[in-house]
C-alpha positions, 0 to 999 in steps of 0.5 A: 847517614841521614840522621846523622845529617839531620842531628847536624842540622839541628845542632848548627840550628841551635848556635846559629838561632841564639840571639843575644840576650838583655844585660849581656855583653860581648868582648872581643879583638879584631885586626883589620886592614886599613885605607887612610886618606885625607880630605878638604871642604873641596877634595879628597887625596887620591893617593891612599895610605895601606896600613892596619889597626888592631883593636879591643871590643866591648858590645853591652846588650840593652836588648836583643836589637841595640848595644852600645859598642866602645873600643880601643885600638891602634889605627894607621892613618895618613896618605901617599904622595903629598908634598913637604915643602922646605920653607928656606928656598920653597922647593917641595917634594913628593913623600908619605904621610904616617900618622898613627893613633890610639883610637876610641870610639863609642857607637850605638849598634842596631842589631838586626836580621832573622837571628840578630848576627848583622849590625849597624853601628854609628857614634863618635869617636876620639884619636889620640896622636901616638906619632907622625912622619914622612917617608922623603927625610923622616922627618918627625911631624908630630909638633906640627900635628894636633894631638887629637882626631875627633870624628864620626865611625860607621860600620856594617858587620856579621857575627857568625857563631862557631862555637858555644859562646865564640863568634867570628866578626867580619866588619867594613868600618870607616872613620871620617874626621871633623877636626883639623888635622894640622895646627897651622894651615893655608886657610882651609882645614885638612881631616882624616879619612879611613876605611878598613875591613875588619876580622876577629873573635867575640866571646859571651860573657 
């Protein structure tokens, strides 16, 4: 039983001690569970949208510290409780906002830790409007909404190996948009916010 114990040490070694190597490259899919708000110079909503993304990984290795990092997603975006108002008699009302995108962002990643399995990525990235709506009238607000997101992705992860060149991400990710949000405002700009935490597999290539 104690070699047994020792030859399952060794080999959990083995996986765990690999780090990855120049000129490789890693894909992968994660799905994640999102948190959507929107914010001003001044405040932030506090009435959060739960939604999810579903996202297309790509890590390519310059060493065994920094890649670069691009994906494309599916992202859930918008925020609860916000105000339509009906511009014929100015009476508003409380309802959801609904504002999903293809999202692409393209991100330096530092690869860090004893064996290389942690990670800090950060870089821009680009929305490019799919739909939007609200929940009172489902009204469909995409005429009323830029056709594009531009903003600033930040993530902290690990990669845990579970098999000969099979690894399992666990990843919190936020997104802060520096655009605005609506084509036509009250002077000041309105942007989108999300956090989300993310599960999925990567492969070595």
């Amino acid at each position: 039983m104690k070699k047994l114990l020792t030859l399952l040490l060794v080999a959990g070694f083995g996986i765990t001690a690999s780090a990855q190597e120049k000129n490789s490259l890693e894909l992968g899919l994660h799905a994640g569970f999102n948190l959507a708000t929107v914010s001003t110079s001044s405040q932030t909503n506090s009435d959060y949208r739960n939604g999810f993304n579903l996202t297309a990984v790509g890590d390519y290795f310059f060493s065994d510290r920094w890649s670069i990092k691009a994906k494309i997603g599916y992202d859930q975006k918008g925020w609860d409780s916000g105000y339509i108002t009906n511009l014929d008699n100015g009476q508003s009302f409380i309802t959801d906002y609904r504002i999903n995108y293809l999202t692409i962002p393209v991100m330096a990643n530092w690869h860090f830790g004893k064996k290389r399995n942690w990670y800090l990525n950060f870089g821009p990235y680009f929305g490019i409007l799919l739909n939007a709506s609200e929940t009172k009238f489902n009204t469909d607000l995409k005429n009323f909404i830029h056709n594009r997101d531009i903003g600033i992705d930040l993530g902290i992860g690990v990669k845990l190996p579970v098999a000969n060149k099979i690894k399992v991400l666990l990843e919190l990710d936020g997104q802060s948009g520096l655009t605005d949000l609506f084509k036509q405002n009250q002077g000041y700009q309105v942007r989108t916010n999300r956090s989300s935490f993310n599960a999925g597999l990567l492969f070595d290539l």
